[in-house]
N, C-alpha and C positions, 0 to 999 in steps of 0.2 A: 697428531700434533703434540706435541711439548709441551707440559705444563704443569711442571714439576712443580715451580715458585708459581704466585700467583702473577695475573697478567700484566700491573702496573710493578712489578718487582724488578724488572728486570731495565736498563737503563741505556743500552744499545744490544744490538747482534752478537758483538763479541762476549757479552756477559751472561747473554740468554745460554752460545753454545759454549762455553766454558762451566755453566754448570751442567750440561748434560757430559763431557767429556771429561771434567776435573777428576784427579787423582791419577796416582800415578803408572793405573794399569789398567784403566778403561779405554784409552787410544792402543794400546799394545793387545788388547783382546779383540778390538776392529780387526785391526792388521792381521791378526791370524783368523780371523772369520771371513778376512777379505777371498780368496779362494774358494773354501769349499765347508758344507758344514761341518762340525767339529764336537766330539763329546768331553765330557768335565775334565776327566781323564788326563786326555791329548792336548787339552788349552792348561791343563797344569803343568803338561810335560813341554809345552812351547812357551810358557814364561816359567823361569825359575826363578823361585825369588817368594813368588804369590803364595799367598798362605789360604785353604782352602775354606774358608771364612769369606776373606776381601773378595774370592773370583767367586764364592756363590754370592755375596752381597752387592757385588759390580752387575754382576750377570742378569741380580733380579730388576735392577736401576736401571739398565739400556731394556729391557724388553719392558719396563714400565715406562720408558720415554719410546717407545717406539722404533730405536735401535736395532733391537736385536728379539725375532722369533724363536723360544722356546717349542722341541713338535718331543710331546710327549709319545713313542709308538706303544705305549701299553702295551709292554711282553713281559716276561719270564725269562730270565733275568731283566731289570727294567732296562731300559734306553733310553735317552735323551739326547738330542743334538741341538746343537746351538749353531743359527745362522743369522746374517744381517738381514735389515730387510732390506725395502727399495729405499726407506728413508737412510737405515744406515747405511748403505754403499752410496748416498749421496753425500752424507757427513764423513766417508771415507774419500771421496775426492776431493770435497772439499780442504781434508787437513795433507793433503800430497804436496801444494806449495809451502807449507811449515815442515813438512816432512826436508825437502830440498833444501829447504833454507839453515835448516840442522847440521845437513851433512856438509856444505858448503860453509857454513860461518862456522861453526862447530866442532865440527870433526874432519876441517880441513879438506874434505875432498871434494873433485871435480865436478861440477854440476852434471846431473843426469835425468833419465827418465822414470829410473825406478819410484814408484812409491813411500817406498820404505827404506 
């Protein structure tokens, strides 16, 4: 569960998930975790732009809301993968109808099925 803010903090649904998705590269790190899991690396190399600072200080905020599992495997050289959990592939379907709504009021194009 979520609970970032304290429990009376928050004022409807929309504001609870707004702070756990707010800014502007925490939806765009689902959407590449949407698939398959992914190391620091490969999510810097799928959003350009991100400076590695924001996607390590994003990364630690969804896996402390429950978003997204950190699996450390303890090697030589180290490894770390980043994947959603069950909670965030639910907060990934959930933003699909905002996804749609983007590309169709937004960016002009024809409604579809994609995701993203």
């Amino acid at each position: 569960m979520v609970t970032r803010r304290g429990e009376n903090a928050y004022h409807c649904g929309i504001d609870a998930a707004m702070d756990v998705v707010g800014g502007k590269w925490k939806v765009l790190i689902l959407w590449a975790l949407e698939e398959e899991p992914r190391r620091f690396g490969e999510l810097r190399r799928m959003l350009p732009g991100v400076t590695e600072k924001v996607l390590a200080a994003h990364l630690r905020e969804l896996e402390t809301d429950g978003i997204v599992l950190r699996t450390d495997f303890a090697e030589v050289p180290p490894k770390v993968e980043y994947s959603l959990t069950d909670l965030g592939r639910s907060l990934n379907r959930a933003l699909e109808p905002l996804g749609a709504w983007g590309r169709e009021h937004v960016l002009g194009e024809a409604p579809e099925t994609s995701a993203h």
